[in-house]
C-alpha positions as a Markdown table, in Angstrom:
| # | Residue | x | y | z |
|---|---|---|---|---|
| 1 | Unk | -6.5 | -21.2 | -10.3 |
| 2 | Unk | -5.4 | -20.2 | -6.8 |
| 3 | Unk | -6.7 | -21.5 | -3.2 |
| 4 | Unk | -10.7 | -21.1 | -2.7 |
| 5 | Unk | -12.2 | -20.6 | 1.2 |
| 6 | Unk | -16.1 | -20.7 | 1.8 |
| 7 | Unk | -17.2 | -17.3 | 3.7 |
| 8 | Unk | -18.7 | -18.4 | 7.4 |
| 9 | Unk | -19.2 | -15.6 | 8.3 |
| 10 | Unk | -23.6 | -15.2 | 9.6 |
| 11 | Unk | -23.3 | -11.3 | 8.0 |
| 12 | Unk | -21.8 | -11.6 | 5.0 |
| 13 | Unk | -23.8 | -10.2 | 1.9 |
| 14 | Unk | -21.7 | -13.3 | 0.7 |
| 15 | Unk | -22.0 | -16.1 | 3.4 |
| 16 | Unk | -22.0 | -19.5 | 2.0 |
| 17 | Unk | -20.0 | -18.7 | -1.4 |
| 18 | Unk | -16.5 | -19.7 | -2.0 |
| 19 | Unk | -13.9 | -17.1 | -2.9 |
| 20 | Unk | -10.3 | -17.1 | -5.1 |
| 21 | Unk | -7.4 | -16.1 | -2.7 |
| 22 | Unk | -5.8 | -13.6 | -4.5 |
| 23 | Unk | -3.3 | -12.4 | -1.8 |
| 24 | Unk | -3.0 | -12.9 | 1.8 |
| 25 | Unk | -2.2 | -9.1 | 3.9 |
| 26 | Unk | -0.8 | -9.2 | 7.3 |
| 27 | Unk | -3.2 | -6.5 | 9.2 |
| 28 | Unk | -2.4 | -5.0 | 12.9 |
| 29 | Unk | -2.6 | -8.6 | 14.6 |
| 30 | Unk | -4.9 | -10.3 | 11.7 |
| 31 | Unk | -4.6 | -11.5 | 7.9 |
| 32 | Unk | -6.3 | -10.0 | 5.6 |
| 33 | Unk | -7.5 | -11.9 | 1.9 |
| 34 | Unk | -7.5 | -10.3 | -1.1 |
| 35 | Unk | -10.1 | -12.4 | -2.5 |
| 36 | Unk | -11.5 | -12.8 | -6.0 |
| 37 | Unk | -16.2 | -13.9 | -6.0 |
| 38 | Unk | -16.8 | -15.8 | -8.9 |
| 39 | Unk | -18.8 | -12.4 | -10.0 |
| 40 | Unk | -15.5 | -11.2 | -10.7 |
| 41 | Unk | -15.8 | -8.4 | -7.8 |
| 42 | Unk | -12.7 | -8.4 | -5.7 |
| 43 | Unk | -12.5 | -7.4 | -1.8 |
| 44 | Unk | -11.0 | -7.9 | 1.5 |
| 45 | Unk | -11.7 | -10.2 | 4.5 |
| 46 | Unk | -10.5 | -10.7 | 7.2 |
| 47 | Unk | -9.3 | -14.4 | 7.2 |
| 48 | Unk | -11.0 | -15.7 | 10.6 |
| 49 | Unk | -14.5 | -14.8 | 8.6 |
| 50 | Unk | -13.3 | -18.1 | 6.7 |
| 51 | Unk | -13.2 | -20.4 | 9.8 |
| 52 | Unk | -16.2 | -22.3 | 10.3 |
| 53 | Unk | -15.1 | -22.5 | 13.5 |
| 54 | Unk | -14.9 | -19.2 | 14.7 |
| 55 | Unk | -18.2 | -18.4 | 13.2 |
| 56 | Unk | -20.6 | -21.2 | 13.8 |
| 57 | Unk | -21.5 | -20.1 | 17.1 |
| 58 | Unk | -22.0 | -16.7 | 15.9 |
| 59 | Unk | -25.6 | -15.7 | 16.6 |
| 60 | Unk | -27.8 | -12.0 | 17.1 |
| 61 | Unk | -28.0 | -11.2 | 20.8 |
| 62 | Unk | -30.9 | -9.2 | 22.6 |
| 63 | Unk | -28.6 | -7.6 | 24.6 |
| 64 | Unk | -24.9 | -7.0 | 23.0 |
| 65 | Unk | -22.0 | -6.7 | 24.8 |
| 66 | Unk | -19.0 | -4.3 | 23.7 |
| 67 | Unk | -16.0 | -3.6 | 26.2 |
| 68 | Unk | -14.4 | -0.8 | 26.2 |
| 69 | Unk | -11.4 | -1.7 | 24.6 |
| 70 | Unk | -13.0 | -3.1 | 21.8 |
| 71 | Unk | -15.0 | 0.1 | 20.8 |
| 72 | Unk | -10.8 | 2.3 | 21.2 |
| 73 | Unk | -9.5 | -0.6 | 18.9 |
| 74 | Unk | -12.3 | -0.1 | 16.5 |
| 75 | Unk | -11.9 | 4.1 | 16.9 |
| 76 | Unk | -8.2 | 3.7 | 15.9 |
| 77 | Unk | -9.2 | 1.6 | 12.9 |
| 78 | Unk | -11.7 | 3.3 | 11.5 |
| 79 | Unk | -9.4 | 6.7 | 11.6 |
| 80 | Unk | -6.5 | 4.9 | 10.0 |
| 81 | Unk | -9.2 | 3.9 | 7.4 |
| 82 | Unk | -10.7 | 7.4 | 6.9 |
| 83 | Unk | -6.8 | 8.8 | 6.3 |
| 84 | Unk | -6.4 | 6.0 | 3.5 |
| 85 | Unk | -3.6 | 3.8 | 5.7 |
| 86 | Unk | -3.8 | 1.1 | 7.7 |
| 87 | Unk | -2.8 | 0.7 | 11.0 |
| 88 | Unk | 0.6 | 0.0 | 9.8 |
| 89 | Unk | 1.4 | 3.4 | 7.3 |
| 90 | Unk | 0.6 | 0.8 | 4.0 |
| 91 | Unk | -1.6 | 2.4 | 1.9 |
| 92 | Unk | -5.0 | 0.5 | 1.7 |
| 93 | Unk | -6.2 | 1.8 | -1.6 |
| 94 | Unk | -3.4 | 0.6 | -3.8 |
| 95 | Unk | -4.5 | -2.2 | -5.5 |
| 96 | Unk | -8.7 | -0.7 | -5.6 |
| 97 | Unk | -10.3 | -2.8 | -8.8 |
| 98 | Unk | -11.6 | -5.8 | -10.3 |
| 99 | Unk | -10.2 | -9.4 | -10.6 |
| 100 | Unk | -8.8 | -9.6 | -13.6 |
Protein backbone atom coordinates (compact mmCIF):
# COMPACT_ATOMS: atom_id res chain seq x y z
CA UNK A 1 0.00 0.00 0.00
CA UNK A 2 1.47 3.32 -0.89
CA UNK A 3 1.49 6.88 1.04
CA UNK A 4 -2.21 8.14 1.99
CA UNK A 5 -2.90 12.28 2.40
CA UNK A 6 -6.40 13.61 3.72
CA UNK A 7 -7.90 16.24 1.00
CA UNK A 8 -8.14 19.92 2.85
CA UNK A 9 -9.12 21.36 0.43
CA UNK A 10 -13.08 23.43 1.56
CA UNK A 11 -14.24 22.52 -2.34
CA UNK A 12 -13.49 19.25 -2.86
CA UNK A 13 -16.41 16.92 -3.87
CA UNK A 14 -13.88 14.78 -1.71
CA UNK A 15 -12.81 17.08 1.28
CA UNK A 16 -12.14 15.06 4.30
CA UNK A 17 -11.30 11.53 2.61
CA UNK A 18 -7.92 10.18 2.45
CA UNK A 19 -6.33 9.17 -0.86
CA UNK A 20 -3.51 6.44 -2.24
CA UNK A 21 -0.57 8.42 -3.78
CA UNK A 22 -0.13 6.75 -6.77
CA UNK A 23 2.48 9.09 -8.37
CA UNK A 24 3.79 12.44 -7.63
CA UNK A 25 3.98 14.97 -11.26
CA UNK A 26 6.08 17.99 -11.24
CA UNK A 27 3.56 20.63 -12.86
CA UNK A 28 4.74 24.35 -14.19
CA UNK A 29 5.89 25.40 -10.55
CA UNK A 30 3.55 22.76 -8.47
CA UNK A 31 3.28 18.90 -7.87
CA UNK A 32 0.73 17.25 -8.96
CA UNK A 33 -0.66 13.55 -7.24
CA UNK A 34 -1.82 10.85 -9.07
CA UNK A 35 -4.01 9.67 -6.42
CA UNK A 36 -6.05 6.51 -6.02
CA UNK A 37 -10.09 7.20 -3.52
CA UNK A 38 -10.82 4.23 -1.83
CA UNK A 39 -13.91 4.08 -4.62
CA UNK A 40 -11.28 2.95 -6.82
CA UNK A 41 -11.61 6.33 -9.09
CA UNK A 42 -8.30 7.79 -9.77
CA UNK A 43 -7.43 11.65 -10.41
CA UNK A 44 -5.18 14.51 -9.96
CA UNK A 45 -4.48 17.16 -7.33
CA UNK A 46 -2.61 19.42 -6.93
CA UNK A 47 -0.52 18.61 -3.70
CA UNK A 48 -0.97 21.99 -1.64
CA UNK A 49 -4.96 20.87 -1.63
CA UNK A 50 -3.36 18.20 0.88
CA UNK A 51 -1.93 20.79 3.35
CA UNK A 52 -4.05 21.58 6.14
CA UNK A 53 -2.24 24.45 6.37
CA UNK A 54 -2.66 26.13 3.31
CA UNK A 55 -6.36 25.45 3.37
CA UNK A 56 -7.74 25.97 6.75
CA UNK A 57 -8.08 29.50 6.36
CA UNK A 58 -9.71 29.05 3.12
CA UNK A 59 -13.23 30.50 3.37
CA UNK A 60 -16.12 32.09 0.61
CA UNK A 61 -15.76 35.82 0.25
CA UNK A 62 -18.52 38.46 -0.50
CA UNK A 63 -16.36 40.20 -2.51
CA UNK A 64 -13.41 38.05 -4.41
CA UNK A 65 -10.44 39.32 -5.39
CA UNK A 66 -8.55 38.06 -8.66
CA UNK A 67 -5.29 40.04 -9.97
CA UNK A 68 -4.60 40.22 -13.11
CA UNK A 69 -1.96 37.97 -13.35
CA UNK A 70 -3.68 35.35 -11.77
CA UNK A 71 -6.57 35.28 -14.32
CA UNK A 72 -3.21 35.17 -17.63
CA UNK A 73 -1.70 32.27 -15.52
CA UNK A 74 -5.07 30.59 -15.36
CA UNK A 75 -5.71 31.60 -19.49
CA UNK A 76 -2.40 29.78 -20.32
CA UNK A 77 -3.45 26.80 -18.31
CA UNK A 78 -6.59 26.22 -19.36
CA UNK A 79 -5.29 26.44 -23.29
CA UNK A 80 -2.50 24.05 -22.63
CA UNK A 81 -5.34 21.86 -21.11
CA UNK A 82 -7.78 22.22 -24.05
CA UNK A 83 -4.71 21.13 -26.59
CA UNK A 84 -4.18 17.85 -24.35
CA UNK A 85 -0.43 19.10 -22.86
CA UNK A 86 0.56 20.65 -20.04
CA UNK A 87 2.37 23.57 -19.64
CA UNK A 88 5.48 21.65 -20.08
CA UNK A 89 4.65 19.66 -23.84
CA UNK A 90 3.91 16.12 -21.49
CA UNK A 91 0.88 14.80 -22.59
CA UNK A 92 -1.84 14.94 -19.79
CA UNK A 93 -4.02 12.19 -21.02
CA UNK A 94 -1.59 9.31 -20.97
CA UNK A 95 -2.28 7.49 -18.12
CA UNK A 96 -6.62 8.41 -18.22
CA UNK A 97 -8.27 5.28 -16.17
CA UNK A 98 -8.99 3.55 -13.11
CA UNK A 99 -6.80 2.39 -10.14
CA UNK A 100 -6.10 -0.87 -10.66
Amino acid sequence: MGTRVTIHYPWHPLKGETVEIRARIRAWDTVELDVCADTGQRFRLPEWMTQSSVCEGMVLSAKPVCDVPALLALRAQLEAWSAGRDQTGARTDADAGGCQ
